[in-house]
C-alpha positions in Angstrom: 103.7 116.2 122.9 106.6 115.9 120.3 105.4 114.1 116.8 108.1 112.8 114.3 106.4 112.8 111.0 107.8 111.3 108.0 108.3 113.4 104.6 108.5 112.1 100.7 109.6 113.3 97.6 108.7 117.4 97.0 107.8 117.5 100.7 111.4 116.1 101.8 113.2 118.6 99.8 111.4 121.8 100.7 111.7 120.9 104.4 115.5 119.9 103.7 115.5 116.6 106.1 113.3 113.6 105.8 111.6 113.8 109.2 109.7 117.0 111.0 109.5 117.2 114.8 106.3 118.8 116.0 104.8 120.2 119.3 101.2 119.5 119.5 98.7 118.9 122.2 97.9 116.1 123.9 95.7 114.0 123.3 96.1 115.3 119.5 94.2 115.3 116.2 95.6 115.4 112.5 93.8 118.9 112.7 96.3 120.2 115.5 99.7 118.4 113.4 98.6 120.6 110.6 98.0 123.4 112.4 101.4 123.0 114.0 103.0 123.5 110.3 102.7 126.3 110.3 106.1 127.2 111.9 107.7 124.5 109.6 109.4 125.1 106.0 105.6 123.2 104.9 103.9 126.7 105.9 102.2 128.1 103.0 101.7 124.8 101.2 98.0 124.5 99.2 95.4 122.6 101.4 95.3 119.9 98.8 99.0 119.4 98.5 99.7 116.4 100.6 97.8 114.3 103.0 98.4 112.7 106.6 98.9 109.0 106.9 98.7 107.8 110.7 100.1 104.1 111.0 100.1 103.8 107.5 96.6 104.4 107.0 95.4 108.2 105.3 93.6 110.0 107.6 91.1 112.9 108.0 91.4 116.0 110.3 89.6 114.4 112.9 91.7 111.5 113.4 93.4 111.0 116.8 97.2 111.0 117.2 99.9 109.9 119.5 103.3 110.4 120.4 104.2 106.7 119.8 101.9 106.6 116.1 103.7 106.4 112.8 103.0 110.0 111.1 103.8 110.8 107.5 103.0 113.4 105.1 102.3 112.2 101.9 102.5 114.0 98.3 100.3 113.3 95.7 101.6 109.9 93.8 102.1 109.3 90.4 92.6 93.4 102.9 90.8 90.1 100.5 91.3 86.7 98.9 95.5 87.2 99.9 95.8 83.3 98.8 95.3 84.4 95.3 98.9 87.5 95.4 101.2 85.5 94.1 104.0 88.2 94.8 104.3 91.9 96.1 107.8 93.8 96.0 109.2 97.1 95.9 112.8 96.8 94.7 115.6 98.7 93.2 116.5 95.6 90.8 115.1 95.9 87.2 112.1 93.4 87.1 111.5 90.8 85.5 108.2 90.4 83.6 109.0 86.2 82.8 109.3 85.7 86.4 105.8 87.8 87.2 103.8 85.6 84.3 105.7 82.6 85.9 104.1 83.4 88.8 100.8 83.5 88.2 100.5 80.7 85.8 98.0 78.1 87.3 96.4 74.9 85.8 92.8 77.0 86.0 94.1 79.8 84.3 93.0 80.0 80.6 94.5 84.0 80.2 97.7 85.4 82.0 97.9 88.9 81.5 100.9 91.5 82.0 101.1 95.5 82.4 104.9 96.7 82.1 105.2 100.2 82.0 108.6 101.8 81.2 110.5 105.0 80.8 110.4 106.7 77.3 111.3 109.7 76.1 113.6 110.8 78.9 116.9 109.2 79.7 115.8 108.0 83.3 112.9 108.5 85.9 113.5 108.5 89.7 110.9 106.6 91.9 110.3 107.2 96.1 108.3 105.6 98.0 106.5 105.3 101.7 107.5 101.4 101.6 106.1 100.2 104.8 103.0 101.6 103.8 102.8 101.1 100.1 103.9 97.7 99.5 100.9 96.3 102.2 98.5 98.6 100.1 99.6 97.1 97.0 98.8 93.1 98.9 95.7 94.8 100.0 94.6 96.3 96.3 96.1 93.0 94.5 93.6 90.8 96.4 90.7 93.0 96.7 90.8 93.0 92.9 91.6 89.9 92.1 88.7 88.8 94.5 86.5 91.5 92.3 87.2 90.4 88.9 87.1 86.3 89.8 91.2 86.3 89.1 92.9 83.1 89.6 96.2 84.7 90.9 97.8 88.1 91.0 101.1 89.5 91.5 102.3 93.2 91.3 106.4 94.6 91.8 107.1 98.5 91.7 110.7 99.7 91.1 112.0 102.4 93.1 115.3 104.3 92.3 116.3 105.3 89.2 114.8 103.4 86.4 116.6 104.3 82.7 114.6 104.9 79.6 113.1 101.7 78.0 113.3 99.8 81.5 110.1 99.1 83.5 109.1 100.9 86.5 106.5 98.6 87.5 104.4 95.3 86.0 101.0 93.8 87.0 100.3 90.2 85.7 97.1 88.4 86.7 95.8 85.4 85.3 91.8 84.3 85.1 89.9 82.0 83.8 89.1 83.5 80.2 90.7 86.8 78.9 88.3 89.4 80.1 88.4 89.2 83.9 92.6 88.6 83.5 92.5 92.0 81.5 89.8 93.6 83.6 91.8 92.5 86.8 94.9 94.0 85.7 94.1 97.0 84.8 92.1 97.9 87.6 95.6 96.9 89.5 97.5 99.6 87.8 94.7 102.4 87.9 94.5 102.2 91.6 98.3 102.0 92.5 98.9 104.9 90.4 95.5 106.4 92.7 96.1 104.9 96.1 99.9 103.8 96.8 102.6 106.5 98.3 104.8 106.0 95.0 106.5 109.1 93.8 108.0 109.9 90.7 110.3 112.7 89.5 111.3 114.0 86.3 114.5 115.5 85.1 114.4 117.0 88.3 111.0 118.0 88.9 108.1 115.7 91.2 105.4 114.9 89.0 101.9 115.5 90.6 99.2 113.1 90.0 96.2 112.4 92.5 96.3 113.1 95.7 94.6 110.1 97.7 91.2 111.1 99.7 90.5 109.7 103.5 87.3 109.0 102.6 86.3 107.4 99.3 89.3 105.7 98.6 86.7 102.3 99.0 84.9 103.9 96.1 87.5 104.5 93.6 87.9 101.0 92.0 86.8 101.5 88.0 89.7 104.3 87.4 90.2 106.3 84.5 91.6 105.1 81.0 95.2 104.5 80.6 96.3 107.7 78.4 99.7 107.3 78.2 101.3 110.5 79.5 105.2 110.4 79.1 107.2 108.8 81.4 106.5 105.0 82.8 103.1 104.2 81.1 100.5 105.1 83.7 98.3 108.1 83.6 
């Protein structure tokens, strides 16, 4: 059977299109889709230099695949209480961190708290993304956290495009009842997304490599790292 799968960032470029057509077997498996690269411009590529998403979920080698499933390849990237997301958006607009606080102001809220990062040091940053799959992923990781950490509301907005230097490529703002679960929330916001979400970021012409998200374990990857500042929009 013939598979159209999807390509980002790095993975677009090398193949020169933004979609690969692919004869595998049938009935299929991620296995046999990667095998079938092998006569692709992808040949060659390090095992850990992308994964398989199959209806906008990753998945392992054993997963099954169909002609009529949604298949993408993504690079590595820079479900829950869903009353409590206040707002979810990828957008090319600059955002507006007001608006996000506004949002998740609520009479129980004794703490509203905001992540902005922004572009330094280089005169602009360019942002990709999978958008059907990432902005539900970034619901899903909103509400499971803000579940988690007892939040009163949440809301999250990514920019994609190109974002200039001292603009913000994306903001978290949460809001809680005292200061340390609206902090604690938020941050564990941002160190997933960077993590988890097919968001991809490139660099005076150059895809910078972060994570690449795991099939399994992804459940398991909720306390993150420390935000270290690396240059560019403020995540790690």
């Amino acid at each position: 059977m013939r598979l159209t799968v999807r390509l980002f960032a790095g993975l677009r470029e090398r193949a020169g299109a933004p979609t690969l057509d692919l004869e595998v077997p049938e009935p299929g498996t991620v296995a046999d889709l990667l095998s079938a690269l092998d006569a692709t411009p992808l040949a060659g590529l390090p095992e850990r230099s992308f994964i398989v998403a199959v209806n906008r979920e990753y998945a392992g080698p054993e997963v099954a695949v169909g002609a009529d499933d949604e298949v993408a390849l993504i690079p590595p990237v820079s479900g829950g209480a869903e009353n409590l997301v206040r707002g979810v958006r990828l957008t090319e607009e600059p955002l507006d961190l007001a608006r996000l606080a506004a949002l998740v102001r609520d009479p129980r809220a004794g703490a509203v708290v905001t992540f902005e990062g922004v572009t330094r040091e280089v005169s602009h940053l360019d942002y990709e993304a999978y958008a059907e799959m990432a902005e539900p992923m970034l619901r899903s990781i909103a509400a499971e956290e803000a579940e988690r950490h007892g939040l009163t509301a949440i809301a999250v907005e990514h920019r994609v495009g190109r974002v200039p230097l001292s603009e913000a490529s994306v903001i978290v703002a949460a809001s809680g009842p005292h200061r340390g679960e609206a902090f604690a929330g938020a941050r564990a916001v941002i160190d997933r997304l960077k993590d988890e979400a097919p968001i991809f970021k490139r660099e005076e012409e150059r895809w910078i490599e972060g994570a690449l998200p795991s099939p399994q374990g992804l459940e398991q990857k909720r306390d993150g790292d420390a935000l270290d500042g690396e240059r560019g929009d403020g995540q790690p």
